[in-house]
C-alpha angles and dihedrals in degrees: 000000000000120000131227090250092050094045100046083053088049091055100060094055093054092044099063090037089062110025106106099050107108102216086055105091095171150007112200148153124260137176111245123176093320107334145035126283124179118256129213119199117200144200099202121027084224090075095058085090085064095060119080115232093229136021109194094343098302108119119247113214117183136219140195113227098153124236106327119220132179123254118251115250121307116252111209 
């Protein structure tokens, strides 16, 4: 079981590991069974070898979301 505090600090690690590579669109934390792993969400399901399977012993899972893009400007 990894707590909150082990896995936030965990994150921070990944994500600058991985922040420059271009098919990566977010590091984050998620529950899983009683405690936190790191997320990895992906736009292309290629990427995930890049991706270690563990960063100071908190689990890393992936996900395919796809490119991510940000919405056009809001009408009232």
């Amino acid at each position: 079981m990894t707590d909150r505090a082990a896995a936030r600090a965990a994150k921070s690690v990944l994500a600058a590991r991985l922040g420059a590579d271009p098919e990566v669109v977010g590091v984050g934390l998620a529950r899983r069974d009683s405690g936190y792993v790191l997320k990895v969400d992906l736009a292309d399901p290629r990427a995930a070898s890049r991706v270690p399977g563990d960063v100071d012993g908190v689990r890393v899972v992936t996900e395919v979301v796809g490119v991510v893009r940000a919405l056009g400007p809001r009408t009232a």
